[in-house]
C-alpha positions as CSV (number, residue, x, y, z in Angstrom):
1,X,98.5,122.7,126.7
2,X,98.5,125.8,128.6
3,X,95.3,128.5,127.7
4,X,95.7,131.7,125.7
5,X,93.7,134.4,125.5
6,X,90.8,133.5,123.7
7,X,90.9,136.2,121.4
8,X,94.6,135.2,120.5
9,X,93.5,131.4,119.7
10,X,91.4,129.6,117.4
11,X,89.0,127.2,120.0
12,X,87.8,125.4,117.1
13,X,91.3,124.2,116.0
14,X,93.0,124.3,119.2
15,X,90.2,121.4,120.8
16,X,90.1,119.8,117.2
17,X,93.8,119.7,117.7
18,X,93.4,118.3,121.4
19,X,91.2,115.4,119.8
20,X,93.3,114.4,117.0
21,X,96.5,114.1,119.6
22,X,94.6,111.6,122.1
23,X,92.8,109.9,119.3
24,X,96.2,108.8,118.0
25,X,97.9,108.4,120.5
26,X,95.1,106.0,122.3
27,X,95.0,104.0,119.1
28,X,98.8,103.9,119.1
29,X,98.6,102.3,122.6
30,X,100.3,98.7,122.8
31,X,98.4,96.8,124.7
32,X,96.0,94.9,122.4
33,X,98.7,94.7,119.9
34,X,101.0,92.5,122.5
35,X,97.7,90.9,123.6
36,X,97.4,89.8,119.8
37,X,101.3,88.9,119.4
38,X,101.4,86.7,122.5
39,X,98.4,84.6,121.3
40,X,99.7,83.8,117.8
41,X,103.3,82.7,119.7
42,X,101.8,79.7,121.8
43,X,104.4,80.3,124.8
44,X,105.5,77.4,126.9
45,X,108.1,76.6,129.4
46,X,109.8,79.0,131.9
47,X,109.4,82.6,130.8
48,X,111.3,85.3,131.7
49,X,109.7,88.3,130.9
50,X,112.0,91.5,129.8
51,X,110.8,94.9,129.2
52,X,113.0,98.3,128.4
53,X,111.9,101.1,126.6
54,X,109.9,104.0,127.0
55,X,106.1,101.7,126.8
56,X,108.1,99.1,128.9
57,X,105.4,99.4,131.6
58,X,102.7,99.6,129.4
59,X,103.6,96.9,127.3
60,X,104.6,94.3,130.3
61,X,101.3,95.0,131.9
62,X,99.3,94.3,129.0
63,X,101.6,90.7,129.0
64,X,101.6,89.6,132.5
65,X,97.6,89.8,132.0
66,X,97.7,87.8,128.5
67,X,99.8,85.0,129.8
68,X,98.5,81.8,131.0
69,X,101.0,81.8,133.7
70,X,103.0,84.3,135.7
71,X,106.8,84.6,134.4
72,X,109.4,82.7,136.3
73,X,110.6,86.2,136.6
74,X,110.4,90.0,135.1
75,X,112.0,93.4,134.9
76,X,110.4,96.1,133.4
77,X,113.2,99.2,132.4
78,X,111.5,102.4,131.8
79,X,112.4,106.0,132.0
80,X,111.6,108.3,135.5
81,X,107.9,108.6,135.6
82,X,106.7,106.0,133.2
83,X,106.0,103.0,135.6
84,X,102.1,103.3,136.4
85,X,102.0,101.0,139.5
86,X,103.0,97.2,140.8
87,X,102.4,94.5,138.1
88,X,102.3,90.9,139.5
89,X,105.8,88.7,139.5
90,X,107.8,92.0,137.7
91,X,110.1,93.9,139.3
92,X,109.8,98.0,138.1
93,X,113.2,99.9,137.5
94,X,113.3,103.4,136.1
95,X,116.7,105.3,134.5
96,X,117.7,108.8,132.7
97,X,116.7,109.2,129.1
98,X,118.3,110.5,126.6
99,X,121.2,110.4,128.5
100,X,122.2,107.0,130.4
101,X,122.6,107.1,134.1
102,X,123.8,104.8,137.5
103,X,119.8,103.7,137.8
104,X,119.9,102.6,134.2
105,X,122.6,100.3,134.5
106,X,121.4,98.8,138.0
107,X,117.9,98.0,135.8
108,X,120.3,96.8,133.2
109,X,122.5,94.2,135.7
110,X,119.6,93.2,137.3
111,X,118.2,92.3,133.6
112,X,121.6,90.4,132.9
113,X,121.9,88.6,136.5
114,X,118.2,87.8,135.9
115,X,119.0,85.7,132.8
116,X,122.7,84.7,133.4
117,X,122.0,80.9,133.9
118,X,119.2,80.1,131.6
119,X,118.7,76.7,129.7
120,X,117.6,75.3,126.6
121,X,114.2,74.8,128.5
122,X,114.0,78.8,128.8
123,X,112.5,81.4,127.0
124,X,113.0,85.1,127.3
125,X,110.2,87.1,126.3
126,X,111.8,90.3,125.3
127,X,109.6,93.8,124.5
128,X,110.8,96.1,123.3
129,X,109.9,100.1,122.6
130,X,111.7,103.2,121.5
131,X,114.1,104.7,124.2
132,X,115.5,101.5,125.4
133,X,119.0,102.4,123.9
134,X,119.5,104.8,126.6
135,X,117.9,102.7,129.4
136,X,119.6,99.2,128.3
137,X,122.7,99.7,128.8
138,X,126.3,97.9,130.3
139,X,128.8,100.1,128.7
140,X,132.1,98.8,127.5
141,X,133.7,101.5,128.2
142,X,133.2,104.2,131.4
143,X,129.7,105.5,131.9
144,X,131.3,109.1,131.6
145,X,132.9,108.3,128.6
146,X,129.8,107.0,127.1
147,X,127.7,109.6,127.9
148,X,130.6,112.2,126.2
149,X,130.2,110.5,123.0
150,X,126.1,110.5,123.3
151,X,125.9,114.0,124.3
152,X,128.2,114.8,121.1
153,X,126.0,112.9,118.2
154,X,123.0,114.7,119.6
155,X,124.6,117.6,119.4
156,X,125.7,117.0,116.0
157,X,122.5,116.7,114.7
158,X,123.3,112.6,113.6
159,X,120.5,110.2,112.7
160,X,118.9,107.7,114.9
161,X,121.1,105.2,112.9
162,X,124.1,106.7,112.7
163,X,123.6,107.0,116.5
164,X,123.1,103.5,116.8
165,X,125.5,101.7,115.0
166,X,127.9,103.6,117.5
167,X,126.6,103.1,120.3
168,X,125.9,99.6,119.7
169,X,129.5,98.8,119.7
170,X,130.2,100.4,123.0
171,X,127.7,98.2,124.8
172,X,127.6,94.7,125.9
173,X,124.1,94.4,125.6
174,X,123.5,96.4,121.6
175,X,123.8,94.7,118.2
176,X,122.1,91.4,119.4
177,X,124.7,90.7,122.0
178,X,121.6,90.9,124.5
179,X,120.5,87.6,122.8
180,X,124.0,85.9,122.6
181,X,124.2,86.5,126.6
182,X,120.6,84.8,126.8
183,X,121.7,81.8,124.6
184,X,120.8,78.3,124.0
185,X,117.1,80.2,125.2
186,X,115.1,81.2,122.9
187,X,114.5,84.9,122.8
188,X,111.0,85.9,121.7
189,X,110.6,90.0,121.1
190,X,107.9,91.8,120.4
191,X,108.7,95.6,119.4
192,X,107.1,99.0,119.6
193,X,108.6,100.5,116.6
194,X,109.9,104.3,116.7
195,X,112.6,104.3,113.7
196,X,111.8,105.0,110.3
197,X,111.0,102.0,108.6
198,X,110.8,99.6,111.4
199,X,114.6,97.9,111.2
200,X,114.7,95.7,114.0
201,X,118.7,96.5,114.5
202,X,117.8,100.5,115.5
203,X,114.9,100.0,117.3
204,X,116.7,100.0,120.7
205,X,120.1,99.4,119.1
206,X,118.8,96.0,118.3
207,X,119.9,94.2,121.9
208,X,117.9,90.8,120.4
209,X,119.1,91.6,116.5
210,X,121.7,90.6,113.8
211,X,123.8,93.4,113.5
212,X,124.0,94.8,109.6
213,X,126.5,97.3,110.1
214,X,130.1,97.0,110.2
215,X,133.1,98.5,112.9
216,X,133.8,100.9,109.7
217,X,130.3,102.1,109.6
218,X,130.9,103.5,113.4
219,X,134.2,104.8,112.5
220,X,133.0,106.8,109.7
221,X,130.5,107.9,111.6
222,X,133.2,109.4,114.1
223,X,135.4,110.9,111.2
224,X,132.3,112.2,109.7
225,X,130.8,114.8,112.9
226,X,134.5,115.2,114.0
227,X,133.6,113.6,117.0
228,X,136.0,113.6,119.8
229,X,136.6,110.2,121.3
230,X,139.3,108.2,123.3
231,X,141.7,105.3,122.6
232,X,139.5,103.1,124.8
233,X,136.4,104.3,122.5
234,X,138.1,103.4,119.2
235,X,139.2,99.6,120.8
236,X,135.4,99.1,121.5
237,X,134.5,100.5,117.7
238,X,136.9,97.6,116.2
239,X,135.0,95.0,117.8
240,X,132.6,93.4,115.6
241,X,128.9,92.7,116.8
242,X,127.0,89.5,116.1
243,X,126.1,88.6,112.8
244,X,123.9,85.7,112.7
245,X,121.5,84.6,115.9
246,X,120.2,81.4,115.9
247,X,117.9,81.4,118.9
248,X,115.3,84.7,118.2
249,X,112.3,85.5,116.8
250,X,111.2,89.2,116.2
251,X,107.7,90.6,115.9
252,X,107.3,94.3,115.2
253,X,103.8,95.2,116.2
254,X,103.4,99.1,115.9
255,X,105.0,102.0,114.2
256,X,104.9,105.7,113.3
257,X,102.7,104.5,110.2
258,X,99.9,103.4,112.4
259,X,100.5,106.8,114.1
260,X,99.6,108.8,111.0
261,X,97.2,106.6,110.2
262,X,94.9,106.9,113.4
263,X,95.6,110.6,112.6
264,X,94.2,110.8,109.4
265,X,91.2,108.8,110.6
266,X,90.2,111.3,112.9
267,X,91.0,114.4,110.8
268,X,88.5,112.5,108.4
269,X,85.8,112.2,110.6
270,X,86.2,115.8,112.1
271,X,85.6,117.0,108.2
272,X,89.0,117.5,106.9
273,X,90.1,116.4,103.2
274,X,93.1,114.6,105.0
275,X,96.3,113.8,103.7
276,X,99.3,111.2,105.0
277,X,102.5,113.6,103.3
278,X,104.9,110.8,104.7
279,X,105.7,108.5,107.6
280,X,109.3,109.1,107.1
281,X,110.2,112.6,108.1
282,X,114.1,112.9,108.7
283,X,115.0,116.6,108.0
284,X,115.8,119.3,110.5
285,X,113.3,119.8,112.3
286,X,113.0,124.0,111.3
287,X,112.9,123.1,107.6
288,X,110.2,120.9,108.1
289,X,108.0,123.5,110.3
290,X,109.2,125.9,107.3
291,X,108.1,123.7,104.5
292,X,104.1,122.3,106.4
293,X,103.7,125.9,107.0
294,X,104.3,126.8,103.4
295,X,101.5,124.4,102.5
296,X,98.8,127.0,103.9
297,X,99.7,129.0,100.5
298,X,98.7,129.0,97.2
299,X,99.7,130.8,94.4
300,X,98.2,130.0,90.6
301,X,100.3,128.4,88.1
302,X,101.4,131.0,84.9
303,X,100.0,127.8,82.1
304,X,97.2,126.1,83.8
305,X,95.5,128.7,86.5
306,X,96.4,126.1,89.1
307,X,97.1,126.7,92.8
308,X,100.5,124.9,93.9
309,X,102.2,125.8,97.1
310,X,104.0,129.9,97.4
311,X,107.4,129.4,97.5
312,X,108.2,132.6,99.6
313,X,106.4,132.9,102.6
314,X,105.0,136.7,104.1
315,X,107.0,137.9,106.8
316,X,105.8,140.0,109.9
317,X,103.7,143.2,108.4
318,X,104.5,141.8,104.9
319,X,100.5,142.5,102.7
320,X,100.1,139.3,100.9
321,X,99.9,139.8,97.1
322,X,97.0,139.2,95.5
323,X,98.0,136.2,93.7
324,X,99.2,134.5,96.5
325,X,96.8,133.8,98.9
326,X,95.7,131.4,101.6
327,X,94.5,128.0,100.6
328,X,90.9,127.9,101.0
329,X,88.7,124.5,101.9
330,X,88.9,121.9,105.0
331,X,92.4,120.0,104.7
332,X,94.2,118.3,107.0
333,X,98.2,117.6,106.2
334,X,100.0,114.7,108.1
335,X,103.4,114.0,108.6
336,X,105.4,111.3,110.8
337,X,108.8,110.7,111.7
338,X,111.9,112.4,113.6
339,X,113.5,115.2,112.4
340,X,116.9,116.0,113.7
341,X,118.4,119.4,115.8
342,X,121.4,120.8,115.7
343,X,122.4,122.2,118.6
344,X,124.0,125.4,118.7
345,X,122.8,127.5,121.6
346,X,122.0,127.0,124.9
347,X,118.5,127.0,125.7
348,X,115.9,124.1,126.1
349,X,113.5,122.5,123.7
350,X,112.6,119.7,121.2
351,X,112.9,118.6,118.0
352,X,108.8,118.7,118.4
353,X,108.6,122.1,119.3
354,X,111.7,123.6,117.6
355,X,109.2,122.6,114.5
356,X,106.3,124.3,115.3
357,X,107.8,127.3,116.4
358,X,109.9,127.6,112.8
359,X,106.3,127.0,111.5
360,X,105.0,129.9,113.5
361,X,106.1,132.5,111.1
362,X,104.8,131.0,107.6
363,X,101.2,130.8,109.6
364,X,101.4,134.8,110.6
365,X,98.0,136.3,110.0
366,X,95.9,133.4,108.6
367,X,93.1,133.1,111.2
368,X,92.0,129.7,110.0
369,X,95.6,127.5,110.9
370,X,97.3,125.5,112.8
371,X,99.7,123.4,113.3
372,X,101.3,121.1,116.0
373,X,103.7,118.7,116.1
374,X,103.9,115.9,119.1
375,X,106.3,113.0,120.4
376,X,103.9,110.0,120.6
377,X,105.7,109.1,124.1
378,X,104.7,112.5,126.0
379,X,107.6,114.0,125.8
380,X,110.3,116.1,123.5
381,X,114.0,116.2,124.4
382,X,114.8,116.7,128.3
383,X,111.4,118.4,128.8
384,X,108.4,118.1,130.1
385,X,106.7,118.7,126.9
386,X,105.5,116.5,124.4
387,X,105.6,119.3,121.9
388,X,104.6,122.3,120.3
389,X,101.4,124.2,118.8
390,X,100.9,127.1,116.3
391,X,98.6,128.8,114.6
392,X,98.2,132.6,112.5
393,X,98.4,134.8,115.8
394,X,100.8,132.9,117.7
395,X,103.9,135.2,115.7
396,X,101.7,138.7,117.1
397,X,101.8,136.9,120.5
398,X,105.4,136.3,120.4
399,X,106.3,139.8,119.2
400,X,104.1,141.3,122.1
401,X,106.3,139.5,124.6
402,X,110.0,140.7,123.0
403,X,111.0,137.2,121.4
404,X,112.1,136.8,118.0
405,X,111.5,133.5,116.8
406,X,114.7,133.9,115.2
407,X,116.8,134.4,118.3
408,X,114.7,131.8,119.9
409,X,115.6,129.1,117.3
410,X,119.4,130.0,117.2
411,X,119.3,129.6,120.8
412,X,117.6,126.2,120.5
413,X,115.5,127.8,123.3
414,X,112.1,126.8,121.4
415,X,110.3,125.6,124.9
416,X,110.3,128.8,126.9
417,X,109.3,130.7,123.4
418,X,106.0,128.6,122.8
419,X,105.6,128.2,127.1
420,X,105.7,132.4,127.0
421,X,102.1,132.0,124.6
422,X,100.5,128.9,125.6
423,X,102.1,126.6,122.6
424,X,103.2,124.1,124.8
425,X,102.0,120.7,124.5
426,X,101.9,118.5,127.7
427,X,100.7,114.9,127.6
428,X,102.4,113.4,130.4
429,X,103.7,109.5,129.6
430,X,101.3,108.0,127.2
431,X,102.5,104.4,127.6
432,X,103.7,104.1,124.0
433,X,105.9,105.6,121.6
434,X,106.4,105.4,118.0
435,X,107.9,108.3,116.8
436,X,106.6,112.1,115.8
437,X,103.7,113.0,114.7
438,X,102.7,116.3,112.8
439,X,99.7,117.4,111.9
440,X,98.9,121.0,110.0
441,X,94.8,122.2,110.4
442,X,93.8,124.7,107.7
443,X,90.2,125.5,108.1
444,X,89.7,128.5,105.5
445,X,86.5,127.9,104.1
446,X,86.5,131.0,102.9
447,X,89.5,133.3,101.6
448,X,90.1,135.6,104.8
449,X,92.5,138.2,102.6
450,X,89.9,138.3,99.7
């Protein structure tokens, strides 16, 4: 995170803030968790070892050092600056993310010539983490023609699933036809979970899973955003993906739950009353920032003289009224998940930071807040940022430098906003990922306003 002026930061919340982000993440790491899969799964025969995804590395290091033997053979597929150095017996290929590109698919044909041939004596231990979707990838139809349709469901704000069960059927390794290619071996996965409730078909388009969804799922999908597609893209939609695989076992070992989890543990022990709001975030990702920022209100209720959340937050200059006025205490508020962005301007950012800087205004003047909001992998759309912080004076520091956080959010141009006041959070590759994490800090002991 780049420095602020002191005077124009909280240090207290800005290092608890630090502490809370590499406590999670650290625990949020996969390499026990694979350590603990592999031993329960009693592994024999010729292995060939498979890892895509944004924790590939991280996860096939931590299994190349479990096993009791070194794979026949591995490939570890990653995205640019994620692999960490040599591991023993794997080859290490790195591709673009969110967006496939020509390195993705070499990784991907070396993965498919790799296990072209293999037997009934075979096994393929697959691992899997979130970002493997764009990095595993044989397209069905031309990489251009691919990448036309990705670009426009990002753009159109569609769900990880709805994303999905489209692009699964313009691939030839999605929706468990990965496994059908590997077959009579027996494909044993072990998955780093980053969709909401941990389906096993999303989590990398499921490459290794029965697919639940149908070709008029995907074309509703396309009817639905208006999406603009070819002939050839439509022919690849009416083919049906596998239903039933005989030869795979999955094992989903982390998720955004243990994320918020680890969270709330440390809030805990750094003195906050903490508490887990949901694990399943999918809103935009402004409303959300709007709505965790509301939650450093209070206003009494008319019948029983209790404090619920304010409804209307203060704008820029606005005195708050008497009767609504920060909450007061040590609480900690957690949310995990992935919120979606529209996008409808043409500047850079993430659904991490476009949250926290829509939160920026609901926080104005309170000395005692903050909040940040963090992709667990190190990084937030096609930035180097893993997300964004904000607390009461980061709207003052804003203003000072002439951007509007309204202009900034309908440019979708949240990353040079927060950069401009030090609200940039930069992690680097953490070696896992499983989803969003966001955390709001309110330390207001006291009233400030009273």
């Amino acid at each position: 995170m780049a420095d602020r002026k002191e005077e124009d930061m909280n240090p207290k919340l800005h290092s608890e803030a630090q502490q809370i982000i590499e406590y999670a993440i650290g625990r949020s790491l996969p390499d026990r968790a694979v350590t603990d899969a592999l031993k329960k799964m009693n592994l024999s025969g010729n292995i060939y070892l498979v890892s895509i995804g944004k924790a590939a590395w991280q996860m096939a290091n931590a299994a190349v050092r479990c096993l009791e033997q070194p794979p026949a053979d591995g490939i570890v597929l990653t995205k640019y600056g994620h692999v960490k150095g040599p591991i023993p017996g794997v080859r290490c290929f790195e591709g673009g993310h969110p967006i496939v590109d020509e390195n993705g698919l070499a990784g991907t044909q070396a993965i498919l010539d790799m296990t072209a041939h293999l037997t009934a004596r075979d096994r393929v231990l697959f691992l899997i983490s979130g970002g493997g979707s764009a990095l595993f990838e044989k397209p069905l139809a031309s990489l251009s023609v691919l990448q036309e349709v990705n670009r426009q469901l990002l753009a159109a704000g569609a769900s990880i699933t709805e994303i999905n069960t489209v692009r699964k059927r313009l691939s030839a390794v999605k929706g468990g036809r990965f496994a059908k290619w590997c077959e009579p071996a027996q494909v044993d996965s072990v998955i780093l979970s980053d969709v909401l409730g941990d389906a096993v078909d999303m989590i990398a388009s499921g490459p290794a899973a029965p697919d639940p969804s149908t070709c008029g799922d995907a074309l509703a999908i396309v009817g639905k955003y208006g999406l603009k597609v070819t002939e050839e893209v439509i022919a690849c939609l009416k083919q049906e993906t596998p239903k039933q695989l005989e030869y795979v076992t999955n094992h989903v070992i982390g998720s955004v739950a243990q994320l918020c989890a680890a969270a709330a543990e440390k809030c805990r022990e750094l003195g906050y009353e903490t508490h887990i709001l949901t694990d399943r975030m999918c809103c935009e990702a402004r409303e959300a920032g709007c709505f965790l920022a509301s939650l450093a209100w209070n206003r009494p209720s008319s019948e029983k003289g209790e404090f619920l959340p304010r409804n209307n937050l203060p704008t820029e200059g606005e005195k708050v009224p008497a009767q609504n006025v920060p909450v007061s205490g040590r609480r900690a508020y957690i949310a995990g998940g992935e919120c979606v962005v529209h996008l409808r301007g043409t500047g850079l950012g993430g659904r991490n930071q476009e949250l926290a800087l829509a939160a920026a205004e609901g926080l104005a003047g309170l000395p005692n807040v903050a909040l940040f909001s963090v992709g667990s992998d190190g990084t937030d759309g096609p930035t180097d940022a893993a997300g964004g912080y904000v607390d009461g004076d980061t709207l003052t520091a804003l203003t000072a430098q002439g951007i509007r956080v309204g202009d900034a959010l309908a440019d979708n141009d949240s990353y040079h906003a927060l950069d401009a006041v030090g609200g940039l959070l930069k992690t680097g590759p953490t070696g896992t990922n499983v989803n969003d994490l966001t955390v709001l800090l309110i330390d207001a002991v006291k009233n400030p306003l009273a």
